[in-house]
C-alpha positions as CSV (number, residue, x, y, z in Angstrom):
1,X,5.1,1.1,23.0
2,X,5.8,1.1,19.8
3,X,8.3,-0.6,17.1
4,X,9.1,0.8,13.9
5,X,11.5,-1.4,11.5
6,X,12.9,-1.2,7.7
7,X,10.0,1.5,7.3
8,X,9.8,3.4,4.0
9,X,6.9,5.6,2.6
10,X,6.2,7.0,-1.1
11,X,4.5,10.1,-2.2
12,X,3.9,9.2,-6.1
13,X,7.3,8.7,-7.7
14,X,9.3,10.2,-5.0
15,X,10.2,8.9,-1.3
16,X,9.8,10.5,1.9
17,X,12.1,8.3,3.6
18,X,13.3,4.6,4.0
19,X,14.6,2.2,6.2
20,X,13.6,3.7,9.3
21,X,14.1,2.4,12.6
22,X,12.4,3.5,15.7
23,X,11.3,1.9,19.5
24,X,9.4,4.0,21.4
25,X,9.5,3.1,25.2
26,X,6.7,4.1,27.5
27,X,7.0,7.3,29.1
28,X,9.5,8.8,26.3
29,X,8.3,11.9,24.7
30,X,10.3,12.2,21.1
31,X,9.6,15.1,19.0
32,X,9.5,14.6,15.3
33,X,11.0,17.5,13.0
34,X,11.5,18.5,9.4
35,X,10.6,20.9,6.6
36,X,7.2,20.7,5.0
37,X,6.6,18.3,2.6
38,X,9.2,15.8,4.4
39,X,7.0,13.2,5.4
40,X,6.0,14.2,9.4
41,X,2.7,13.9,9.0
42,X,2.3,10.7,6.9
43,X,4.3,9.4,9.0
44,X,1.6,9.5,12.0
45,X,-0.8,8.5,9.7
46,X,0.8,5.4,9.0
47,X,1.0,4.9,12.7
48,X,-2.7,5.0,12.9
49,X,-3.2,2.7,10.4
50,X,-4.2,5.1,7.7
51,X,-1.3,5.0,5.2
52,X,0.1,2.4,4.0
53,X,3.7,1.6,4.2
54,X,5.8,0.8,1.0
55,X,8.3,-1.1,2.8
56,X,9.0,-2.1,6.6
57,X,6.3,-2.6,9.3
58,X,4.8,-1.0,12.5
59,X,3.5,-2.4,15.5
60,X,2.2,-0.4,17.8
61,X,1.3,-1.4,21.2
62,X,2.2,-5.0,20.4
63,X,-0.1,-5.2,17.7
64,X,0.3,-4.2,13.8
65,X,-1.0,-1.4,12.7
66,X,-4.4,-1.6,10.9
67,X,-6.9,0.2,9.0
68,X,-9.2,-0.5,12.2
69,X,-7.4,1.7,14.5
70,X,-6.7,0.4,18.0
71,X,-8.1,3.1,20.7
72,X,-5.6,2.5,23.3
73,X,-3.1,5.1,20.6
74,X,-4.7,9.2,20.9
75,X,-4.4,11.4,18.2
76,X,-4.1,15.4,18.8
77,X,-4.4,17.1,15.6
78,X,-3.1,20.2,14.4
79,X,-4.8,23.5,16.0
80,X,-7.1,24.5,13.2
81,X,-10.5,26.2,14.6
82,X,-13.5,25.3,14.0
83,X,-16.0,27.1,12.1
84,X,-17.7,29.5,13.4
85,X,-21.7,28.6,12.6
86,X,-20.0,25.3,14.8
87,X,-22.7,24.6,17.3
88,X,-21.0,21.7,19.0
89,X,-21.1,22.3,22.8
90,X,-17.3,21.7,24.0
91,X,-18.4,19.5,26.6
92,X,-19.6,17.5,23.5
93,X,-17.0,17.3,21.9
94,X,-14.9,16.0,24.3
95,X,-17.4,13.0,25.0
96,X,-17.1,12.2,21.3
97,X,-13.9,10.9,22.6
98,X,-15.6,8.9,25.5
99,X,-18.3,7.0,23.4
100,X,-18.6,8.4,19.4
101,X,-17.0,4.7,19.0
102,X,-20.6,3.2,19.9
103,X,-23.2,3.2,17.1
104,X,-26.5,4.4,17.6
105,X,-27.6,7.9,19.5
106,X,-25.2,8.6,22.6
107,X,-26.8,6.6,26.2
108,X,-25.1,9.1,28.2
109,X,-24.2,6.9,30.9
110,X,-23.9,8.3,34.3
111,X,-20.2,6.4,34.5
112,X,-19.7,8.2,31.1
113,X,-21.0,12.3,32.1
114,X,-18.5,11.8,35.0
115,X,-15.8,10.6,32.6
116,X,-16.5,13.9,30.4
117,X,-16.5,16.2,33.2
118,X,-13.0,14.9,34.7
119,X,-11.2,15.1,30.9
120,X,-13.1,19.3,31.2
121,X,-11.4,20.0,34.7
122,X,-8.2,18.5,33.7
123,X,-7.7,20.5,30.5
124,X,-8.9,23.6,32.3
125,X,-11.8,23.9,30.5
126,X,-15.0,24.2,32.9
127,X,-15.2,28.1,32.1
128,X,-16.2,27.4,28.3
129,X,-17.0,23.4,28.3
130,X,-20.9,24.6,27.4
131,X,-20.5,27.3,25.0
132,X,-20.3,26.6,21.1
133,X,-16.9,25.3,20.2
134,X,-17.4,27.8,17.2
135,X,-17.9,31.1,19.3
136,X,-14.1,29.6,21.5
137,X,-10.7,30.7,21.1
138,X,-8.0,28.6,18.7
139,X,-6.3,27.4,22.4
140,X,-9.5,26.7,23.9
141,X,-10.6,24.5,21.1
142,X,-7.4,22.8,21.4
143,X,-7.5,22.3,25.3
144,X,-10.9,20.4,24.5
145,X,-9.2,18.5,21.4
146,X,-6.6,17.5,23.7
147,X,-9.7,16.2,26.0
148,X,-10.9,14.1,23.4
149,X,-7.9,12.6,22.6
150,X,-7.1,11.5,26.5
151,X,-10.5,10.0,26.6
152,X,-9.2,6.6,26.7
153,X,-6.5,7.0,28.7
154,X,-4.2,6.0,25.5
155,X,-0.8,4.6,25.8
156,X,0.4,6.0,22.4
157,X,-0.2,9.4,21.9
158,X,0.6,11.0,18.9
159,X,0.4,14.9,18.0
160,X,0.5,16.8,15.0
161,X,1.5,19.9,14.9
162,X,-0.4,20.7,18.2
163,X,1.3,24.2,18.7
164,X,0.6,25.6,15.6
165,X,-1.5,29.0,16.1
166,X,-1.3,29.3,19.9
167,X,-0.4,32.0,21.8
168,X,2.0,31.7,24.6
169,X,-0.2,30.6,27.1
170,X,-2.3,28.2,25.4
171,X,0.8,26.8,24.0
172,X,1.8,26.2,27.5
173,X,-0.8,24.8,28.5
174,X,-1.5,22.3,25.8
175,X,1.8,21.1,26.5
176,X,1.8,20.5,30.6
177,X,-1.5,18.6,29.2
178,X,0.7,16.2,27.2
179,X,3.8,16.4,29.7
180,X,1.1,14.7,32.4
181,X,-0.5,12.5,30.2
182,X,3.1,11.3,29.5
183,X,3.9,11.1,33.1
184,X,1.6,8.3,33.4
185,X,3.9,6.2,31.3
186,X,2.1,6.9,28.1
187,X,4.8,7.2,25.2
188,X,4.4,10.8,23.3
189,X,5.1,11.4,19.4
190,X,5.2,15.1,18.7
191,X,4.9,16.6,15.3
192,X,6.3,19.9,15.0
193,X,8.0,22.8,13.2
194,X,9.3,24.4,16.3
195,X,11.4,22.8,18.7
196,X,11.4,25.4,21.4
197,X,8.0,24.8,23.2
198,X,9.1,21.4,24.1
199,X,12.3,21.4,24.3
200,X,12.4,20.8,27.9
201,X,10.4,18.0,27.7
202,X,11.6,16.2,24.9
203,X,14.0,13.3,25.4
204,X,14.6,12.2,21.7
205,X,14.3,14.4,18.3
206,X,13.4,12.2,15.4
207,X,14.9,14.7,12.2
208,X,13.5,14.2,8.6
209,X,15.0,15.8,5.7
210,X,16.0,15.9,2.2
211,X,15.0,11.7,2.1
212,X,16.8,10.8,5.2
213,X,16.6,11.4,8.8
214,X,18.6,11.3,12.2
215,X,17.4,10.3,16.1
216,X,18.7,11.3,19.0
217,X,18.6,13.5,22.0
218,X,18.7,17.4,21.0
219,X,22.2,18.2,22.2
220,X,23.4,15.4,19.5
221,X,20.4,16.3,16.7
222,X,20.5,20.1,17.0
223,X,23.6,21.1,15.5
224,X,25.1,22.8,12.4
225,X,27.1,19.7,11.2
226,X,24.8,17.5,11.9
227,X,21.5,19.3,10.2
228,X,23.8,20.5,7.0
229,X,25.0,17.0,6.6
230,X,21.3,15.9,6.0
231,X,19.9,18.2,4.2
232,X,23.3,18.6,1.9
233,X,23.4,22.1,2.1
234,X,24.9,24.6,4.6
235,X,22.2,24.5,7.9
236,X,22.7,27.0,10.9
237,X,21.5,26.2,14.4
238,X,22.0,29.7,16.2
239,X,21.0,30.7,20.0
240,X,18.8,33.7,20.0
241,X,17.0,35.0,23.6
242,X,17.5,30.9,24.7
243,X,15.4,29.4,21.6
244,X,16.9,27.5,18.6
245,X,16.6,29.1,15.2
246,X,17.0,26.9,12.4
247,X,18.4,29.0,9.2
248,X,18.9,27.9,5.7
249,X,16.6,24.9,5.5
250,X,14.6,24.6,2.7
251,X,11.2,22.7,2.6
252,X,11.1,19.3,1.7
253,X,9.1,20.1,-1.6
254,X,11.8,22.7,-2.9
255,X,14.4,20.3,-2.5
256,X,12.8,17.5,-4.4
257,X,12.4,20.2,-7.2
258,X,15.9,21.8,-7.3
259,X,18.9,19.1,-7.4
260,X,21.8,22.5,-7.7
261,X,22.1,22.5,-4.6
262,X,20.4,26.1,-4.0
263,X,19.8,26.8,-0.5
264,X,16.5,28.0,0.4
265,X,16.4,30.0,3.5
């Protein structure tokens, strides 16, 4: 699903990360992590065709990446609502996904109304798909973000930070929505700064810190030694009421600025 080789990516005068490595397979759901500032998100972007890459080359769905896009890869963004003067029926929306690639005003096919209202019933949405995204809830925007982005069926979905802001429920929900798409041998990339939501589901952790990185399942990535040893400074993984806690690691931008070795909790 999608191939990643010799890939390196600069911010200005400093880099994110190089000579990364990565096949994707279809059905595998592998969570990227990292501190902020570490590259996640550009990352996806350069997936998408949106970033260029300073070294190394992507191909994604057995084509290269391009500016272009290809609409067979979904994007879920981060869950940041809407504002609220937003007047944007939710059932709208989510048939932006369905046909905002045509040009021109939307035909409303009858094939593409039915389409709409199948993405609203399976993200649980009938209840608020025809009020004003701007009067909805931060998890019941997202549940119609993750709508949009399942439009076209895509084969490469890849989230970013699609957690973030959620309450228990929602996040819940948001990720049996992305647990089913991958079920239907889609392959899943999954930005995000905590691990515990889908740590069930996940089958590979792609780590990014301090310039490098380290893949593999969470039992292997998830570790003191292992987290310490990349960021070159002392990392604790600790158990507390069955989630992961991460302490000590400091954000990617603090380390780039401080070379004492200081740890930043």
């Amino acid at each position: 699903m999608l191939q990643i080789r010799g890939a390196g990516l600069r911010r200005g005068d400093r880099e994110l990360w190089s000579g990364l490595d990565l096949d994707v397979q279809p059905g595998e759901l592998i969570a990227v992590l990292g501190p902020s500032g570490s590259g996640k998100t550009t990352l996806l972007k350069a997936i998408l065709g949106l970033v260029p890459l300073s070294s190394g080359e992507i191909v994604a769905l057995g084509e290269p990446v391009h500016r272009k896009g290809n609409r067979r890869i979904g994007y879920l963004p981060q869950a940041r609502p809407l504002p609220r003067e937003t007047s944007l029926r939710g059932r709208d929306l989510v048939a932006l996904g369905v046909e905002g690639h045509r040009f021109g005003l939307p035909l409303r096919r009858a094939a593409d109304r039915a389409r709409v209202d199948e993405l609203i019933r399976a993200v649980g949405a009938e209840s608020f798909a025809d009020r004003a995204v701007g009067e909805l809830s931060g998890g019941e925007q997202q549940r119609l973000r993750a709508g949009q982005a399942l439009a076209d069926d895509p084969r490469l979905l890849l989230c970013d930070e699609p957690l973030t802001s959620l309450d228990l429920a929602n996040q819940q929900a948001v990720v049996r929505l992305i647990d089913d798409h991958r079920a239907t041998g889609a392959a899943v990339l999954l930005v995000t700064h905590d691990i515990n939501p889908v740590l069930e589901k996940v089958d590979r952790i792609l780590y990014i810190a301090n310039g490098r990185f380290t893949l593999g399942t969470a039992a292997e990535v998830l570790t003191s030694a292992v987290l310490s040893d990349l960021y070159g400074a002392p990392v604790f993984v600790l158990q507390a009421g069955g989630r992961l806690v991460v302490v000590g690691a400091p954000d990617a931008e603090d380390a780039h600025h401080h070379h004492d070795g200081e740890d930043h909790a």
